[in-house]
N, C-alpha and C positions, 0 to 999 in steps of 0.2 A: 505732837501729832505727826504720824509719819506722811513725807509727802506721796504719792499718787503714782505709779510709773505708764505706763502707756500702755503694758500688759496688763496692768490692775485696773487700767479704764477696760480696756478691749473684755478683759475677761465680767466688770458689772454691764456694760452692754448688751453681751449673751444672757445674763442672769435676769438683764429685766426683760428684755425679747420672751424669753423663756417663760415668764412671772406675768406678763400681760393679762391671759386669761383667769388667772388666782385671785379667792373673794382677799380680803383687807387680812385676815388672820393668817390664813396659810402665805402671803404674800409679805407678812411679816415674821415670820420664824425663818421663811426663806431665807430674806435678806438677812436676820440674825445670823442663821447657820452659816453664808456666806463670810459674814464682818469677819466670826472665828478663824474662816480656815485663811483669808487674807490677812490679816493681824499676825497668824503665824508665820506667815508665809515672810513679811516681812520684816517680823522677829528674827529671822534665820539669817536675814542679808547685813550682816553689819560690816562686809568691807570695804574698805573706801582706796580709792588710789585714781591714779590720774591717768585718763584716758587714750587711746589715740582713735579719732573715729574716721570712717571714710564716708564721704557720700560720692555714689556713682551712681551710675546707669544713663539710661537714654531721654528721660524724661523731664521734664522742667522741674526747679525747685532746691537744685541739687545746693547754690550758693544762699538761697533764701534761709532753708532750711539752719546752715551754717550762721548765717546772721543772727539766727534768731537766739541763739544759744549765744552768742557776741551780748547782742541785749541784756540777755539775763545774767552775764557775769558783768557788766555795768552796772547793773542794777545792785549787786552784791557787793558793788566798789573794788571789783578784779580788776588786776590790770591787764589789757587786750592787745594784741599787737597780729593786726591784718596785713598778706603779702597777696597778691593780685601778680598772677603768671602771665597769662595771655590778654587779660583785659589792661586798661593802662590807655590807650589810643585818645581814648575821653575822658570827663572829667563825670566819674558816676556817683549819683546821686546819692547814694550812700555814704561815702566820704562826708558830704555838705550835710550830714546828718550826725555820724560821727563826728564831726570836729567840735559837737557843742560840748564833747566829753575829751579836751585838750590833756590834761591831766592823768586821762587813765589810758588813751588810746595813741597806739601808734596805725595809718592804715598809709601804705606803698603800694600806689601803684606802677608796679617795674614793667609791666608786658608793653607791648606796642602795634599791640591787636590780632583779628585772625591773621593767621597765614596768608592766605590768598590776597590778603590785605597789605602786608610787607613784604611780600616775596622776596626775601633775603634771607637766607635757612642760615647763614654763619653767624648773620646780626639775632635771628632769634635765640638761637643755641645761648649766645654770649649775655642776653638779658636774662633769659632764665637760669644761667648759672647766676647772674647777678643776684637775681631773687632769690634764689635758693642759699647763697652765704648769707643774705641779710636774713630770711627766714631762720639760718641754722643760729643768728646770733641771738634772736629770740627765742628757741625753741631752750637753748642751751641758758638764759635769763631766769632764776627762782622770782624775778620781779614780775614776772609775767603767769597769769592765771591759765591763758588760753593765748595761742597761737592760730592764726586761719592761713592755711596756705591754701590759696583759693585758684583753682582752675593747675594744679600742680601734676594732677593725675593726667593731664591733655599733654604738658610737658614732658612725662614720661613717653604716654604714648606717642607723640610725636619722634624721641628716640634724643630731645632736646639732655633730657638728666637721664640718668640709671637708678631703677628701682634698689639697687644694692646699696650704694648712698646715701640713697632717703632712708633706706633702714637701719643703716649704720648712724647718721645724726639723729634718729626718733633714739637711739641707746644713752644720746646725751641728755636726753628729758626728766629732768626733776621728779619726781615719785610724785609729787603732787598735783603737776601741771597738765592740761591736756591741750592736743590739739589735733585740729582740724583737717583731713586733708578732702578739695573738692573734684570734682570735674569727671567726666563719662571715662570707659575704658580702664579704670583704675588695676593696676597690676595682679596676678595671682598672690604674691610674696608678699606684697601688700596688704589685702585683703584677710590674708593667712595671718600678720599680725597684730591686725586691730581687733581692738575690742570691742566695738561696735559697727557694724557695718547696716549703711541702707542703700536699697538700690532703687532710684525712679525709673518710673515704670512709663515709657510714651504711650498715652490711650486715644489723646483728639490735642492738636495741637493747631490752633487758628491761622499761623501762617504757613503751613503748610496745604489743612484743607481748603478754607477760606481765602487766604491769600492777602488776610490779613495783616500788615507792618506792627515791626516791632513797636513799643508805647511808652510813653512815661508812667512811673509808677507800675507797671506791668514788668516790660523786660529791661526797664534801663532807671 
């Protein structure tokens, strides 16, 4: 059974929208007619290779998202190996979640928080090149399924790495491997290389209009 992609959901969603009003027969050849042209559709994709995805934009989700995809190569008995750029300052809940998976997962937390928080731009610079050679020794690992360099894109932006290096160590990537890179702002040349890209979208965000604090289980 082939599995499901997010455009083959998105595209049965339209079909049933669409199929709502239809008695039981004509609501059943639909969806026939449908199964065929998806079956083919996914008859045609049989390439496989190893990704590099971005998640950016302005909106929340951007490292969740990336976890969740963490999960599911656990799940699969991948080996995982998490770098953390700017977060690091605490001890995130995630970690104490990963570590009941000691065996498959590496997660470094190297950063030492926002900026405004460390105000020392030389000591930043210097943690994130740190994470970035320990990142490039995983990226460059066939032991490793997935790689998450997590909040690496704020690093760039901040002017901490050059987007030309991180393009230069994604050439050392195993054909089979993928990996992750997260966080707002994510470079053009970046963007231009991956093979997946998403971007969050801010639409209503509780601490900003609300005035709402950060949470457990929410943002931390």
């Amino acid at each position: 059974m082939s599995t499901p992609t997010s455009d083959t959901l998105e595209s049965q969603v339209e079909d049933l929208s669409g199929a709502a009003a239809l008695d039981a027969d004509r609501y059943q050849k639909k969806m026939q007619r449908r199964k065929e042209v998806q079956d083919q559709r996914l008859a045609q994709r049989d390439v496989e290779k190893g990704l590099i995805i971005v998640n950016t934009g302005n909106g929340k989700g951007k490292t969740t998202a990336a976890l969740g995809m963490v999960l599911r190569s656990l799940g699969h008995g991948y080996r995982v190996a998490i770098v953390q750029f700017i977060k690091g300052a605490w001890e995130p809940a995630e970690k104490a979640v990963f570590d009941r998976w000691p065996e498959q997962i590496e997660f470094l937390a190297m950063g030492e928080g926002f900026t405004w928080e460390t105000q020392d731009r030389d000591r930043d610079i210097a943690k994130a090149r740190e994470a970035w050679e320990k990142g490039l020794e995983f990226i460059r690992n066939p032991e490793f399924k997935l790689v998450l360099l997590d909040e690496v894109n704020v690093a760039l932006k901040l002017g901490y790495l050059q987007a030309d290096e991180i393009l230069a160590g994604l050439d050392d990537k195993p054909a089979d491997s993928h990996v992750i890179l997260t966080g707002r702002g994510a470079p053009a040349e970046l963007i231009e290389r991956a093979d997946l890209v998403t971007e969050m979208t801010l639409v209503k965000h509780p601490f900003r209009e609300q005035g709402v604090k950060a949470q457990p289980g929410i943002e931390f």
